[in-house]
C-alpha positions as protocol buffer text, in pm:
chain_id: "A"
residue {
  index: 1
  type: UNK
  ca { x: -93 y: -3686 z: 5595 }
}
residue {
  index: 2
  type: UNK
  ca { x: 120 y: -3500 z: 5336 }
}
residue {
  index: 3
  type: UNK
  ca { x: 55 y: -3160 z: 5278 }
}
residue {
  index: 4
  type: UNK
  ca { x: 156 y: -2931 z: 4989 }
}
residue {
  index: 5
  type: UNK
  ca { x: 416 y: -2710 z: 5060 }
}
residue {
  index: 6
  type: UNK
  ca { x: 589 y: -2579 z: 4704 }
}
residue {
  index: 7
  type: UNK
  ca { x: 521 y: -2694 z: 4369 }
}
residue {
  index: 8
  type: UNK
  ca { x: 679 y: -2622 z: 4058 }
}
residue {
  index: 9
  type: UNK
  ca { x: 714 y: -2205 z: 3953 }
}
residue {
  index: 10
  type: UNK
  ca { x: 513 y: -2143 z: 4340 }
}
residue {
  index: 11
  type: UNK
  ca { x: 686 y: -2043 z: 4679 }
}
residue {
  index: 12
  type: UNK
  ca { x: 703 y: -2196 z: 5025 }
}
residue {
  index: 13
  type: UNK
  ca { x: 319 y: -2152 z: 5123 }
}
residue {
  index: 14
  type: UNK
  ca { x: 261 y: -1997 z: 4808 }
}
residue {
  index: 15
  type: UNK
  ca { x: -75 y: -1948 z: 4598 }
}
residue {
  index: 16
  type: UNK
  ca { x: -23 y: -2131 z: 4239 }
}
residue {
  index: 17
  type: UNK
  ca { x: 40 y: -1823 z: 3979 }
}
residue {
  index: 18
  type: UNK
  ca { x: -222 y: -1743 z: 3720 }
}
residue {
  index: 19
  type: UNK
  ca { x: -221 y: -1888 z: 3355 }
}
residue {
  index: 20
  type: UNK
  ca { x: -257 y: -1729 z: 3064 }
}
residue {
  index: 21
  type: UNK
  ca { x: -457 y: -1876 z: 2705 }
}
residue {
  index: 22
  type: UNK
  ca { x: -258 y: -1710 z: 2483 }
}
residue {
  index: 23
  type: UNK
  ca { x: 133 y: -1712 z: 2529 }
}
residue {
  index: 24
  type: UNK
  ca { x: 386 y: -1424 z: 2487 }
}
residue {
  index: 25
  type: UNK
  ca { x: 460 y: -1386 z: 2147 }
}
residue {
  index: 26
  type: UNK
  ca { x: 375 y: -1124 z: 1807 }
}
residue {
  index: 27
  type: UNK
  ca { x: 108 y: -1094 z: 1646 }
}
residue {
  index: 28
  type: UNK
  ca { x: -56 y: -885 z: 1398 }
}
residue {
  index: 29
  type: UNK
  ca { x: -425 y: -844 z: 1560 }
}
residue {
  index: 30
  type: UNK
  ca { x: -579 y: -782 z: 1916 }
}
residue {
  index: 31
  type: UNK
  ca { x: -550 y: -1083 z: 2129 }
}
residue {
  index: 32
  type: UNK
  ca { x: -812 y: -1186 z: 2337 }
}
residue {
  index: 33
  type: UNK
  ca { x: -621 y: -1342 z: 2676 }
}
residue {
  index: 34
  type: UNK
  ca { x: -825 y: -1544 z: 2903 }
}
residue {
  index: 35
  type: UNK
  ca { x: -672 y: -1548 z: 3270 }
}
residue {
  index: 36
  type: UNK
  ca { x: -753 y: -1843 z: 3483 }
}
residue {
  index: 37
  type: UNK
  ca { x: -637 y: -2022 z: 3880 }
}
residue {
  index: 38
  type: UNK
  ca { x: -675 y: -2340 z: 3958 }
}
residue {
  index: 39
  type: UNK
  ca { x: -712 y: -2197 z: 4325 }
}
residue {
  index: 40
  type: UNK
  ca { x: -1103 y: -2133 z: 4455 }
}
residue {
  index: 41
  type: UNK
  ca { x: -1182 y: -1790 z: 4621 }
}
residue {
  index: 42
  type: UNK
  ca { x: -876 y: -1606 z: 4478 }
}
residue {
  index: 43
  type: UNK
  ca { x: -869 y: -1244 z: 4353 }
}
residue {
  index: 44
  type: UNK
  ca { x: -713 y: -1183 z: 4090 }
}
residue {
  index: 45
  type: UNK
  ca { x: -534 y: -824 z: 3929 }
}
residue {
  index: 46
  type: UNK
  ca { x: -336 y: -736 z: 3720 }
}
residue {
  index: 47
  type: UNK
  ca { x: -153 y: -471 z: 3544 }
}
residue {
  index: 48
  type: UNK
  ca { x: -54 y: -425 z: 3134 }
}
residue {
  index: 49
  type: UNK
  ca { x: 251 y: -184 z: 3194 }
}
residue {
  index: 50
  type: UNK
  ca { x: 481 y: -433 z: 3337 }
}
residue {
  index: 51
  type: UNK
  ca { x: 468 y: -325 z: 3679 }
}
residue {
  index: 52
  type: UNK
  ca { x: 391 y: -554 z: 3906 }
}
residue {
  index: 53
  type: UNK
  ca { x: 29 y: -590 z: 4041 }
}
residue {
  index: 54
  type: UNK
  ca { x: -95 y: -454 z: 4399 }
}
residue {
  index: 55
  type: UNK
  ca { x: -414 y: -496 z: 4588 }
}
residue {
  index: 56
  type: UNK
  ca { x: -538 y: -148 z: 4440 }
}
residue {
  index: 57
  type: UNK
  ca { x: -478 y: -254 z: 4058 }
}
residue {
  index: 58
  type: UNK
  ca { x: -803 y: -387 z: 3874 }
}
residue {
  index: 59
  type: UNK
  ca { x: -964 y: -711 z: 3941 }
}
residue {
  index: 60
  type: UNK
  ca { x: -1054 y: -989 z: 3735 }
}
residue {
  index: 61
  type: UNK
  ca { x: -1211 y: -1316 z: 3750 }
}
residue {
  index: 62
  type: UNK
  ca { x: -1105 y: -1668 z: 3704 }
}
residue {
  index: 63
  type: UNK
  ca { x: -1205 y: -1718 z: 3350 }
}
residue {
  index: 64
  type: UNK
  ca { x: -1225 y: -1351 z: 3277 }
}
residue {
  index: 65
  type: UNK
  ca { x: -1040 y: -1185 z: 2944 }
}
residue {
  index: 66
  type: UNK
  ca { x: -828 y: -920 z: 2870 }
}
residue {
  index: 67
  type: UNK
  ca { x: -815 y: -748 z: 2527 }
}
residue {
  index: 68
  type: UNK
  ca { x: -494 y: -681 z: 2411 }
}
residue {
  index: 69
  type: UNK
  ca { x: -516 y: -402 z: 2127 }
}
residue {
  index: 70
  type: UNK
  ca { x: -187 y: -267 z: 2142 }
}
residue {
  index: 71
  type: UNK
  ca { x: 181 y: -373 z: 2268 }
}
residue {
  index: 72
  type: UNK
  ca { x: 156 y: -509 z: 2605 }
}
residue {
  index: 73
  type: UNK
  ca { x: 296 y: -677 z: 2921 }
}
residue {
  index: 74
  type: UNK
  ca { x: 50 y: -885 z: 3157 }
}
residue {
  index: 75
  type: UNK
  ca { x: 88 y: -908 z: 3472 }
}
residue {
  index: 76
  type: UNK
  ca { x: -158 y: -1129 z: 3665 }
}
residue {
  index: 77
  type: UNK
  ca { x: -107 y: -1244 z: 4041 }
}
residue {
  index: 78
  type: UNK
  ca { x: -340 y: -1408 z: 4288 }
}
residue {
  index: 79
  type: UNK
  ca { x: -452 y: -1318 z: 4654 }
}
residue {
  index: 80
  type: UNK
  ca { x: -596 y: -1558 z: 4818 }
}
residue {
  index: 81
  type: UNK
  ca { x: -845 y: -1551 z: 5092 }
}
residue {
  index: 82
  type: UNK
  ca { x: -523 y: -1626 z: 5358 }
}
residue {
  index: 83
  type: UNK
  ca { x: -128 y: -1712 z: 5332 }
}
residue {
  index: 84
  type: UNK
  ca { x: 68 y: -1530 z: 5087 }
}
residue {
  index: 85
  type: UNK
  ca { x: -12 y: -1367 z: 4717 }
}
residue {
  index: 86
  type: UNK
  ca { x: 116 y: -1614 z: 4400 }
}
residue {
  index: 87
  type: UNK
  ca { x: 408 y: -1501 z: 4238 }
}
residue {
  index: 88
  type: UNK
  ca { x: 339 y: -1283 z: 3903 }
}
residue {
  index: 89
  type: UNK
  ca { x: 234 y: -1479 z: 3602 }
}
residue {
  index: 90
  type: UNK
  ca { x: 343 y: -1242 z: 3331 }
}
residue {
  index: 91
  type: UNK
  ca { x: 359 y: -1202 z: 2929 }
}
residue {
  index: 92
  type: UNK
  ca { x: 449 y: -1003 z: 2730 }
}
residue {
  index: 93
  type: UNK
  ca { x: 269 y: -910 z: 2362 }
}
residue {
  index: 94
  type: UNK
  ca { x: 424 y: -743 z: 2060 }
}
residue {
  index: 95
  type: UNK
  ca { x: 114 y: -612 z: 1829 }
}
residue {
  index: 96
  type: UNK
  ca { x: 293 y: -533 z: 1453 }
}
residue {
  index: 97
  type: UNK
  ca { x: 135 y: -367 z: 1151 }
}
residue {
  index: 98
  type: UNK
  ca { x: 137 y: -643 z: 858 }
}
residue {
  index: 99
  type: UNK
  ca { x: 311 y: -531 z: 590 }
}
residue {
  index: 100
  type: UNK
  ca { x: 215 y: -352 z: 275 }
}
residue {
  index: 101
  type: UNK
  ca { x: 280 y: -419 z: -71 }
}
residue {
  index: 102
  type: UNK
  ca { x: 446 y: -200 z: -356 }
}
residue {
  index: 103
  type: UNK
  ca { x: 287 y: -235 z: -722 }
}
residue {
  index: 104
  type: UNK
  ca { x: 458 y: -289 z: -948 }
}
residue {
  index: 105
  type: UNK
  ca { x: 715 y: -502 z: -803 }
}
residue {
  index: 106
  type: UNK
  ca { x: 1132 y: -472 z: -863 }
}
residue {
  index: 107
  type: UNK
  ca { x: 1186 y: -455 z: -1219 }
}
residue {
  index: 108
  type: UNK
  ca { x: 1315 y: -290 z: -1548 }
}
residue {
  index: 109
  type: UNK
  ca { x: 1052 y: -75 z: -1686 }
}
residue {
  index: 110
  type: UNK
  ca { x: 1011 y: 113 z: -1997 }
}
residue {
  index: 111
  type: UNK
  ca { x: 878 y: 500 z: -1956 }
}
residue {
  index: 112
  type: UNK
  ca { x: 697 y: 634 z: -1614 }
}
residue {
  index: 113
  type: UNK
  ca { x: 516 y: 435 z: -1399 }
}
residue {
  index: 114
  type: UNK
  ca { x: 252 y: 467 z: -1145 }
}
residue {
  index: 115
  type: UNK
  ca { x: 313 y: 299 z: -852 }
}
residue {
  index: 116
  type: UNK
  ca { x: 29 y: 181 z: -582 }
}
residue {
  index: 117
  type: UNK
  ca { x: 62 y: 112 z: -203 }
}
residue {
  index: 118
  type: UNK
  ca { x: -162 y: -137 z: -68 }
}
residue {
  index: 119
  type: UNK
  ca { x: -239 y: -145 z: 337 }
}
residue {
  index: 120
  type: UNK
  ca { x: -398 y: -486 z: 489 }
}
residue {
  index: 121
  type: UNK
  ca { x: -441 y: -312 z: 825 }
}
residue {
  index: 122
  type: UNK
  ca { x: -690 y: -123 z: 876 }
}
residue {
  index: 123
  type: UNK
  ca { x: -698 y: 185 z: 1122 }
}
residue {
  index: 124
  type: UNK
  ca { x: -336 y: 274 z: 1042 }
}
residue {
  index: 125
  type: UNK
  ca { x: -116 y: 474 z: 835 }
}
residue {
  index: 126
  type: UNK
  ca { x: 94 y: 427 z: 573 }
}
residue {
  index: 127
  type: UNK
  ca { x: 390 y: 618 z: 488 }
}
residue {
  index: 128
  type: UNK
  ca { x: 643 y: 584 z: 204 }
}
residue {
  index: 129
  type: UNK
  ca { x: 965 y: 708 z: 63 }
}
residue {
  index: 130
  type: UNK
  ca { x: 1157 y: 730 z: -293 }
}
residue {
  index: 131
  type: UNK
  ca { x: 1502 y: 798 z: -239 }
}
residue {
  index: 132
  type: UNK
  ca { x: 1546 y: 464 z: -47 }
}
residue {
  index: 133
  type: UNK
  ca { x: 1572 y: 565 z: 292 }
}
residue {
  index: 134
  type: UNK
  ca { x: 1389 y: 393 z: 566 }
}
residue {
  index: 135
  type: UNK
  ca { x: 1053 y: 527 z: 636 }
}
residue {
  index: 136
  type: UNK
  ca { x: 972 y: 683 z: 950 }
}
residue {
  index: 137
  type: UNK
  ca { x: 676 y: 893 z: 1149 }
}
residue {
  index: 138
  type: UNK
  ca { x: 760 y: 1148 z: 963 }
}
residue {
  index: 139
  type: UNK
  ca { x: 774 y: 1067 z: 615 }
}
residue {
  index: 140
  type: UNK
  ca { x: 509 y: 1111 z: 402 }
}
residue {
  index: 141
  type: UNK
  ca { x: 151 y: 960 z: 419 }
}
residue {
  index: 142
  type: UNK
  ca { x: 21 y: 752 z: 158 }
}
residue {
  index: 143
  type: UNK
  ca { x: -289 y: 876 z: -14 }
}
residue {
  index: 144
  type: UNK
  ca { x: -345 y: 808 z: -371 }
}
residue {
  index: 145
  type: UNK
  ca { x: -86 y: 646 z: -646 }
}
residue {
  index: 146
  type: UNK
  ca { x: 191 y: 831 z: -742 }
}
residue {
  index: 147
  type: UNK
  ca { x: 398 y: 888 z: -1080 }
}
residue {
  index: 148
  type: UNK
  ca { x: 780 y: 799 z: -1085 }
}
residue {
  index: 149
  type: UNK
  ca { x: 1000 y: 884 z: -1400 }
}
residue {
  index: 150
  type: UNK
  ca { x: 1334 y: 810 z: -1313 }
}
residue {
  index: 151
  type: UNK
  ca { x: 1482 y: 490 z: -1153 }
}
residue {
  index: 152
  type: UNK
  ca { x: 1415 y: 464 z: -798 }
}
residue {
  index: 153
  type: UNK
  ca { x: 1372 y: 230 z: -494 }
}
residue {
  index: 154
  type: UNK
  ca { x: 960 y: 299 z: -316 }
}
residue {
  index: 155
  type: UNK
  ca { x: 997 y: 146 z: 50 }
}
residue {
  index: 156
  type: UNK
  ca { x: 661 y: 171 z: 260 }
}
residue {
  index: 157
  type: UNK
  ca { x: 564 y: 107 z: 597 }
}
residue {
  index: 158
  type: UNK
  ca { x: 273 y: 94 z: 817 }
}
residue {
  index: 159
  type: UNK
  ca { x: 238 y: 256 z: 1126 }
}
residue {
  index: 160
  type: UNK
  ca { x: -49 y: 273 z: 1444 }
}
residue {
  index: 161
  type: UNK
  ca { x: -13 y: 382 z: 1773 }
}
residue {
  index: 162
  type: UNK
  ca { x: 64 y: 150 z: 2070 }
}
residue {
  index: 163
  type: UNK
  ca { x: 181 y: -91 z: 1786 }
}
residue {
  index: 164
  type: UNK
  ca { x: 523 y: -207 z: 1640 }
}
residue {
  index: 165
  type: UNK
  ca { x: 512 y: -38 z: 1271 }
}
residue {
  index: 166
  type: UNK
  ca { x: 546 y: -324 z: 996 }
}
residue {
  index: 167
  type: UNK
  ca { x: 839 y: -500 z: 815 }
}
residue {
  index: 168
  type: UNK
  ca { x: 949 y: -270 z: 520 }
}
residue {
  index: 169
  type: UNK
  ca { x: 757 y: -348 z: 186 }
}
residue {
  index: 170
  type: UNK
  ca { x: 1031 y: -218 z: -107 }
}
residue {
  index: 171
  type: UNK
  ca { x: 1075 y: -222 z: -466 }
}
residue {
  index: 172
  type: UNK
  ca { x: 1361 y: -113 z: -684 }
}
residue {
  index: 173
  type: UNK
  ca { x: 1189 y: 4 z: -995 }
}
residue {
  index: 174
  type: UNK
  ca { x: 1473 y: 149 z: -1273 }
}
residue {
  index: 175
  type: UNK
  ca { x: 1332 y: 321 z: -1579 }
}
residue {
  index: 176
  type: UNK
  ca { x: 1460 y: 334 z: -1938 }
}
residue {
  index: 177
  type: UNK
  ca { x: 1429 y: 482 z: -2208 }
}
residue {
  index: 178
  type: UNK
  ca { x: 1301 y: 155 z: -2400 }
}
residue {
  index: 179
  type: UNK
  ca { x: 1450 y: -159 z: -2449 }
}
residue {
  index: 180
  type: UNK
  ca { x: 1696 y: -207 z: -2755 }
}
residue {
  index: 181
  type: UNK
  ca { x: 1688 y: -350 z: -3060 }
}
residue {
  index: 182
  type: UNK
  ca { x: 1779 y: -720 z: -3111 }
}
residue {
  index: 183
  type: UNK
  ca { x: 2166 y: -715 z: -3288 }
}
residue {
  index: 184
  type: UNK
  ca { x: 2183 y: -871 z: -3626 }
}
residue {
  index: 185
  type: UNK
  ca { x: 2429 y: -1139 z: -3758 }
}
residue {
  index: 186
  type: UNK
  ca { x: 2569 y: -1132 z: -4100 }
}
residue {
  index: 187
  type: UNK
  ca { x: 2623 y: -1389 z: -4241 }
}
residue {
  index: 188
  type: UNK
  ca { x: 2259 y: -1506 z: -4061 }
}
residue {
  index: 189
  type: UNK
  ca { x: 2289 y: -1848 z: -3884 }
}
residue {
  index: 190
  type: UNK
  ca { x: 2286 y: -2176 z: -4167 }
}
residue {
  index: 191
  type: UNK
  ca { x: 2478 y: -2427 z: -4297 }
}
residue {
  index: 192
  type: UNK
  ca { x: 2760 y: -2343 z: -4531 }
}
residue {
  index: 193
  type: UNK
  ca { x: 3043 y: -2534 z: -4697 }
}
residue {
  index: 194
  type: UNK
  ca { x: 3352 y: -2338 z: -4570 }
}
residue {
  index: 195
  type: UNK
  ca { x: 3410 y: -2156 z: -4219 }
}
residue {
  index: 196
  type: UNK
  ca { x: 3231 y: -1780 z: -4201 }
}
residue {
  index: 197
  type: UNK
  ca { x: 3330 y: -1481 z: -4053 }
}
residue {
  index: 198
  type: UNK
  ca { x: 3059 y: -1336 z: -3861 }
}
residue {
  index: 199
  type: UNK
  ca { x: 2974 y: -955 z: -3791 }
}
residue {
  index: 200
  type: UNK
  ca { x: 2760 y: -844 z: -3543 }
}
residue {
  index: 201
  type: UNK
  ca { x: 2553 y: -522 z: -3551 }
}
residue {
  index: 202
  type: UNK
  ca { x: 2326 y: -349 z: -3269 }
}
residue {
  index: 203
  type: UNK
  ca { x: 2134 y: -33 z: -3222 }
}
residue {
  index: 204
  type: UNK
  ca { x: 2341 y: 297 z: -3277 }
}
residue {
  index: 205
  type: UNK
  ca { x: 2534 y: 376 z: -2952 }
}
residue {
  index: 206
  type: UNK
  ca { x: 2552 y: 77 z: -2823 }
}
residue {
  index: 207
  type: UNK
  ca { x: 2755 y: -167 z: -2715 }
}
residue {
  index: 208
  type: UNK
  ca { x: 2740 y: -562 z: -2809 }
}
residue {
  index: 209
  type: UNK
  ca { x: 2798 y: -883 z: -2632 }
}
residue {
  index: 210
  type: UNK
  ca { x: 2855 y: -1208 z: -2767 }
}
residue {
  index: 211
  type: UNK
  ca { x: 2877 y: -1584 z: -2632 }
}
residue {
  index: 212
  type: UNK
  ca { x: 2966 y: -1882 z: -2813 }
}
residue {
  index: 213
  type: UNK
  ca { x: 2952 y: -2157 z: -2577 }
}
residue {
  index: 214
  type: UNK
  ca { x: 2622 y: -2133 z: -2528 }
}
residue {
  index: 215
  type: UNK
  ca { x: 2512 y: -1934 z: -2220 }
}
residue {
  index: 216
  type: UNK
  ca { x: 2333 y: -1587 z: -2238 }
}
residue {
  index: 217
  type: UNK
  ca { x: 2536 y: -1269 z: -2292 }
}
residue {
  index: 218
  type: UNK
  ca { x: 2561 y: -1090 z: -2049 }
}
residue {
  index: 219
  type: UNK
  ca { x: 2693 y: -717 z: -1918 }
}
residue {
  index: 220
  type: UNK
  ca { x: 3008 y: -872 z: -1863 }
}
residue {
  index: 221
  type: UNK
  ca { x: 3036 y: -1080 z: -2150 }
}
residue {
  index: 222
  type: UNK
  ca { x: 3331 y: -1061 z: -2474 }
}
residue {
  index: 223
  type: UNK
  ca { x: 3270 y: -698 z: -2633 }
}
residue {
  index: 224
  type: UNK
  ca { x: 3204 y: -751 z: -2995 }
}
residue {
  index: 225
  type: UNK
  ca { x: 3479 y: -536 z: -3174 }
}
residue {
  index: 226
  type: UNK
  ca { x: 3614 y: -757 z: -3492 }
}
residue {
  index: 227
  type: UNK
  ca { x: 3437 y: -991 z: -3689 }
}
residue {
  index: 228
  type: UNK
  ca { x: 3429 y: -1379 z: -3553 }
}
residue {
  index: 229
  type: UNK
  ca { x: 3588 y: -1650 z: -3687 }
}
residue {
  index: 230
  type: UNK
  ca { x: 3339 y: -1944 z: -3697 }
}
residue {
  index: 231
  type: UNK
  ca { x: 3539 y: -2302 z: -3839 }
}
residue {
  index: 232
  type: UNK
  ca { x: 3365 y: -2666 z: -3946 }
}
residue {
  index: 233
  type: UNK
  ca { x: 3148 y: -2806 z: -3715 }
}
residue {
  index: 234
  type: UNK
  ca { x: 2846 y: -2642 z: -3515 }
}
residue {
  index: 235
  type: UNK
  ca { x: 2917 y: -2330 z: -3317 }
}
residue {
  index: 236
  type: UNK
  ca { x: 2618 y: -2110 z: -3201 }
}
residue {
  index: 237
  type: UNK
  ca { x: 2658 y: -1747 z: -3161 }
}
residue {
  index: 238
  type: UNK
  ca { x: 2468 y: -1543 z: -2920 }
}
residue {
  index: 239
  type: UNK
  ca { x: 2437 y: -1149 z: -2914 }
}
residue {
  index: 240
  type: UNK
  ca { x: 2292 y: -869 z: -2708 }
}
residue {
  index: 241
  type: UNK
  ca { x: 2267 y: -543 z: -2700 }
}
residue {
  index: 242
  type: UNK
  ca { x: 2359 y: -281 z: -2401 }
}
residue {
  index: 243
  type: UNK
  ca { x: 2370 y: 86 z: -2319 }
}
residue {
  index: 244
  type: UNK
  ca { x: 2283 y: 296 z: -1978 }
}
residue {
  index: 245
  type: UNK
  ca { x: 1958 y: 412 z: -1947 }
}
residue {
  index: 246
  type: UNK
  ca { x: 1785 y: 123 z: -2186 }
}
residue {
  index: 247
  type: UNK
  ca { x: 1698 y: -205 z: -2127 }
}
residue {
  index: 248
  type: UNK
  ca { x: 1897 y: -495 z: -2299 }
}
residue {
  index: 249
  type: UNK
  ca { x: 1771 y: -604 z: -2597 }
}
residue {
  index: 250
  type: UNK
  ca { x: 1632 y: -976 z: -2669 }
}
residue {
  index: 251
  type: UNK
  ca { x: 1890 y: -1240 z: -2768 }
}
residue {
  index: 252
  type: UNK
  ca { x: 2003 y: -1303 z: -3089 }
}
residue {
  index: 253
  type: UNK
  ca { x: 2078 y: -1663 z: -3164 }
}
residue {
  index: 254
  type: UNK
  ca { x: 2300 y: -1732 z: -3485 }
}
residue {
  index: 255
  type: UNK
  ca { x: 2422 y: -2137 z: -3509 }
}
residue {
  index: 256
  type: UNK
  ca { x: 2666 y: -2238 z: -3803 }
}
């Protein structure tokens, strides 16, 4: 009559290993793990530091659960009532803060702003910084919004013990002074009988950027210096206005 000898992930004369409900893995709660045998009248420890379980580490029983509230590795192996113990089922659990959020987001803002953390995990702390750096166990912790008047990237993190701190929640928030006036055109967009040369004026100090194929000035667009030369047909001209420390100005849209 054929007898069992080895099966799969077993040894010669080997008791099956344990199984596990919930598999290695990260999460961002406790885990409830349920540990189960297939094999009757086995006994059952186990061990949550990664060391590998004796006869004098706690018992538990087929069916039984282990909470998991904080970075773990299970290890679960069988005795049985004779022959050898199973090899060690094992696990391992990352537990990670979820990340907070940054109001307001990255963006161009006129004047101060006050900027509020938000934490989704309870029983933790959340710490913050403004100069950019990462945020660590010893920055500072977050307890009630907070002013900011010059440009400056907010990154904040959550942190609990036992417990992988969070991803990094950042925003890049630049202040200005306001945002600039729209630059005029002269002569103003129409139709005229004979080709125009057009000026462009913005806000004192500074500078203007021009486009006529269409697209959006930009930063890096033609600097308007000397008056443009627009000919027959249609030709749209558009303008914007830039200087440090102010947000651009609309567009202005001129078409001949």
């Amino acid at each position: 009559i054929p007898q069992l000898v080895l099966q799969a992930g077993g040894r010669w004369g080997g008791t099956e290993p344990p199984a596990f409900s919930v598999p290695s893995g990260r999460y961002y709660d406790v885990q409830t793990v349920a540990v189960s045998s297939t094999i009757p009248d086995v006994v059952l420890r186990y061990t949550l530091s990664g060391s590998v379980p004796t006869e004098t580490d706690p018992q538990i029983v087929s069916g039984g659960s282990i909470l998991i509230d904080r970075s773990s590795t299970l290890r679960v192996r069988a005795w049985p009532v004779s022959g050898a113990p199973s090899l060690v089922a094992s696990a391992t659990y990352v537990l990670q803060t979820t990340m907070p959020s940054v109001t307001p987001a990255t963006g161009t803002y006129a004047g101060s702003q006050t900027v509020t953390l938000e934490n989704p995990t309870g029983g933790t702390t959340l710490r913050y910084t403004v100069d950019g750096s990462e945020p660590g166990e010893a920055s500072p912790v977050y307890a009630a919004p907070f002013n900011v008047t010059t440009s400056t990237t907010v990154k904040a993190r959550v942190f609990k013990t036992g417990w992988s701190p969070s991803d990094t929640a950042a925003a890049v928030i630049t202040i200005v002074a306001g945002v600039l006036e729209t630059p005029v055109a002269t002569p103003p967009g129409g139709s005229y009988a004979a080709p125009q040369t057009v000026s462009l004026t913005g806000p004192p100090g500074a500078q203007v950027r021009y486009t006529t194929d269409g697209s959006d000035p930009t930063a890096a667009s033609a600097l308007f210096t000397t008056p443009i030369d627009v000919g027959f047909g249609v030709t749209t001209v558009k303008a914007r206005a830039f200087q440090s420390g102010w947000a651009p100005s609309a567009v202005l849209v001129a078409t001949y």
